[in-house]
C-alpha positions, 0 to 999 in steps of 0.5 A, a space after each residue: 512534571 505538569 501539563 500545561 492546559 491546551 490554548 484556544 489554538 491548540 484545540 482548535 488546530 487538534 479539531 481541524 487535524 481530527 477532522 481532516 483523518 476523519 475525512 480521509 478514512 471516510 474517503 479512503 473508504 468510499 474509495 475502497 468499497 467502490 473500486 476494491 471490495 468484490 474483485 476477485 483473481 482467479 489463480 491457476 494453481 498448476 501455473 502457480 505451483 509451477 513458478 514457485 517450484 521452478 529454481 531461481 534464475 542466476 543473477 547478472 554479472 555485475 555492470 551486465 544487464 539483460 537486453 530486452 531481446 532476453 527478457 
């Protein structure tokens, strides 16, 4: 089985391609390191421990659906 050499097309489409993820990942790290990067929660333990340890609600009957009054 051979590989046949890539064609001027084809290496000029795999430039472009390379080029287009380079730049998405350098904006997508922009993006993250503006908006993202240094933001914190703040989580109530009590609070969380409490809804983790608290029993699952049953689930609706079938063809029922919680008014929004319930929920």
């Amino acid at each position: 089985m051979s590989v046949s050499p890539l064609s001027l097309q084809d290496r000029r489409l795999l430039r472009q391609l390379v080029w287009a993820v380079v730049l998405k990942l350098m904006v997508l790290t922009l993006l993250w390191w503006c908006f993202i990067d240094g933001q914190k929660v703040a989580v109530d333990d009590g609070g969380m421990a409490a809804q983790i340890l608290q029993p699952p609600h049953a689930a609706p009957a079938q063809g029922h659906f919680p008014s929004k009054e319930s929920i």
